[in-house]
N, C-alpha and C positions, 0 to 999 in steps of 0.2 A: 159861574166863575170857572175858566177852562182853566188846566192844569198848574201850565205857566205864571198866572195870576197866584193861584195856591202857594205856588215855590217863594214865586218873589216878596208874597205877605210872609212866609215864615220867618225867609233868607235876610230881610230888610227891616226886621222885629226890631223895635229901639231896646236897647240892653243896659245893664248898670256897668261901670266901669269899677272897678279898684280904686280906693282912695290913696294914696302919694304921700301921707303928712309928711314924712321923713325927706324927702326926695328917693328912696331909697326902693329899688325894684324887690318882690320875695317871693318865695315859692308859694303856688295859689291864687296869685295877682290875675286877673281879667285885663287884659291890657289891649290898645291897638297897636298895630307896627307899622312905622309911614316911611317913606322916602320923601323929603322934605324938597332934595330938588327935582321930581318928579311929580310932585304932588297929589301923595296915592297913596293907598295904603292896602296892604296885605290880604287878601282877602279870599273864599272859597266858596268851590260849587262841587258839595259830594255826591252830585246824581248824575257828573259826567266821569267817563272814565277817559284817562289822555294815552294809554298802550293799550294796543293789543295784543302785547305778551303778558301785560296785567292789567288783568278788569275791577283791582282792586285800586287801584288807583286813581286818585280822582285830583281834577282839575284846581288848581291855584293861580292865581292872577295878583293883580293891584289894580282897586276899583279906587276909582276918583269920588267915590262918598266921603264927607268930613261932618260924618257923626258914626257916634256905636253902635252899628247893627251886627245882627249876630252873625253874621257872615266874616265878619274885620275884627270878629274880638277873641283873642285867644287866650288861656290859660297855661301860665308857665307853673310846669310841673317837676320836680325832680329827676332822674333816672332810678332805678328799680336796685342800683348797685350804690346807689350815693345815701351816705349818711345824714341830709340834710331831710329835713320835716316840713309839713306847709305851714307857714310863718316867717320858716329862717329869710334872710335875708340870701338874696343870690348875689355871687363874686363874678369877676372877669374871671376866665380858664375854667368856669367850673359846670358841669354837663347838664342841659336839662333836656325837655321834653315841651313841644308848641302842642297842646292840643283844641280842637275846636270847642265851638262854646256847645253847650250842653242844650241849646235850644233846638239846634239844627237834628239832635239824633231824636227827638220827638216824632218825626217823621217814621212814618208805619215800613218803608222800604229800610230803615236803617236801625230799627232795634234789634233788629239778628245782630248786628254788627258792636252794640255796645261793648267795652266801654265807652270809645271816644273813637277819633283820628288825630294822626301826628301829622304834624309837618315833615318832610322827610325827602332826601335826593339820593340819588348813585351815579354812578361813573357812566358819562356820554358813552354810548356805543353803537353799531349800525339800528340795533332796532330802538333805543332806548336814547333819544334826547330832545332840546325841548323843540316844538314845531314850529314855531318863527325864527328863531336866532340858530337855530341849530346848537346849542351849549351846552351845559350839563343841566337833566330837568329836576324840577321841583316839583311836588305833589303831595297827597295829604294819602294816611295808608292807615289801614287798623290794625296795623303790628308795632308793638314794641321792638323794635333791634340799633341794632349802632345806624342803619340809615335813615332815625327819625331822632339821634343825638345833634344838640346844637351847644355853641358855648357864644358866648358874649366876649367882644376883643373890643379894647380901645382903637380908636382911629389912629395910625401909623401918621402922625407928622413930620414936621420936618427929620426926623430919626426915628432907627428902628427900634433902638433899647426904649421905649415909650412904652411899646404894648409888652414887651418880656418883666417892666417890671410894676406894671397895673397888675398882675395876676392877683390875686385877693382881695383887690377894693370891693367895694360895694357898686355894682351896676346901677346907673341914675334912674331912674323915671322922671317925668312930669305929666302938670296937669293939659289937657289938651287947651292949645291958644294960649298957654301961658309964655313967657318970656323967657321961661327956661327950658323952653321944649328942645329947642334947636341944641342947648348946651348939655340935653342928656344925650343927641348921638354916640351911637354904637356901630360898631359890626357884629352882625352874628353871623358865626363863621361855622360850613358843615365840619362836624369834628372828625371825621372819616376822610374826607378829600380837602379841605383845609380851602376850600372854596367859600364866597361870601354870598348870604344873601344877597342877591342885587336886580334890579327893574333898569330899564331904558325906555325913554319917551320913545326910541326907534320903532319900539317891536310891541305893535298894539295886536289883539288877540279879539275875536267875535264871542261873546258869550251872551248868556239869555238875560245879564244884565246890562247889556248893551256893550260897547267897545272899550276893551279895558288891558291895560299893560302887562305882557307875561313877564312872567318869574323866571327867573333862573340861579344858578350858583356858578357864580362866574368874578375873578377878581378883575376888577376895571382901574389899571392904571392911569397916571400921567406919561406924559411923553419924555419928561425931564429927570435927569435923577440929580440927588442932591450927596453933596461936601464926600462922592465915593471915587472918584478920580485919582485925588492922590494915595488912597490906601489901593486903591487899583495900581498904581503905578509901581508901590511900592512894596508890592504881593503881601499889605495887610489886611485886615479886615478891623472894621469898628461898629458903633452902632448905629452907624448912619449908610453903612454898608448896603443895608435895605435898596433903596430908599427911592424907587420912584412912590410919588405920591400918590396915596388914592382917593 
């Protein structure tokens, strides 16, 4: 068995997921993270690195698997500054940490490295963004700092007072293929650049899992905006003021 084969038995290991009774997302949960209209989910390879001004960096995608492998299952974890515990339940606005599943540091190249890796972006710049779309890049790091903070934001609908006054509900989950999966959509949004996770069927990426959709932190509007015209007109502002759609 050459190398490649080794990686992709690890990478593609079936895993347990978090259970959901509640609906209710918490700190310590195992979960996947999909884009339901891309059909894809979130997923990493820590034995590539994507800079060459950091080799610590390693590659994130959205792989079109629709089961738990350990590659697509992450562990949301607290911040180091947040008084929440693993159990609490996790709110919209409030910080955590995406780290990989604990399967993949198994791997003899990546135990120097323990604890984990985060999820994590920074600000596009000549040497630093992502290589299909050119965006701001996404990637997985083994530093705790503010560019591996994320928060959870309600979907912006038709108004923008929507996500300012979700801030301390309870963030959904569900169970996968369930009827409510669609109805826990999120955004998680980098809390540093206030950019959104996001994928596009546009921008497919070569990896040794085969062809799969890059990542970035990029907000993706609509073309339309909504009910802002007349407080435009009338140099008010309200909470629809937002509001192209996303």
């Amino acid at each position: 068995m050459n190398d490649l084969y080794k990686k992709q038995a690890v990478y593609n290991k079936r895993v347990a997921l978090s259970k959901c009774s509640d609906g209710a997302l918490r700190f310590g949960d195992k979960v996947m993270i999909g884009n339901p209209a891309a059909g894809a989910l979130l997923a990493v390879d820590l034995t590539e690195s994507i800079f060459e001004s950091d080799q610590g960096s390693r590659l994130v995608t959205a792989s079109f698997a629709n089961m738990p492998v350990a590659r697509a299952v992450f562990v949301v974890l607290p911040t180091d500054k947040s008084a929440a515990a693993p159990g609490d339940v996790v709110h919209f606005g409030e910080p955590f940490h995406l780290q990989c599943h604990d399967v993949l540091l198994e791997d003899e190249k990546l135990k120097a490295t323990r604890p984990g890796f985060y999820l994590a972006s920074t600000l596009k710049n000549e040497r630093n963004a992502s290589r299909i779309a050119n965006q701001q890049p996404v990637f997985m790091t083994n530093a705790k700092t503010m560019s591996s903070v994320w928060t959870f934001q309600k979907i912006a609908g038709n108004t923008g007072i929507v996500r300012q006054l979700s801030c301390g509900e309870a963030v959904p989950c569900a169970t996968v293929g369930s009827p409510d999966a669609l109805a826990a959509g999120v955004v998680i949004q980098h809390r540093a650049t206030k950019q959104a996770l996001a994928t596009s069927p546009k921008y497919l990426d070569a990896t040794d899992f085969g062809r799969e959709l890059e990542v970035t932190c990029h907000n993706y509007f609509g073309t339309h905006k909504v009910e802002a015209l007349a407080s435009e007109m009338a140099g008010r502002t309200t909470g629809a003021t937002n509001a192209r759609l996303e």
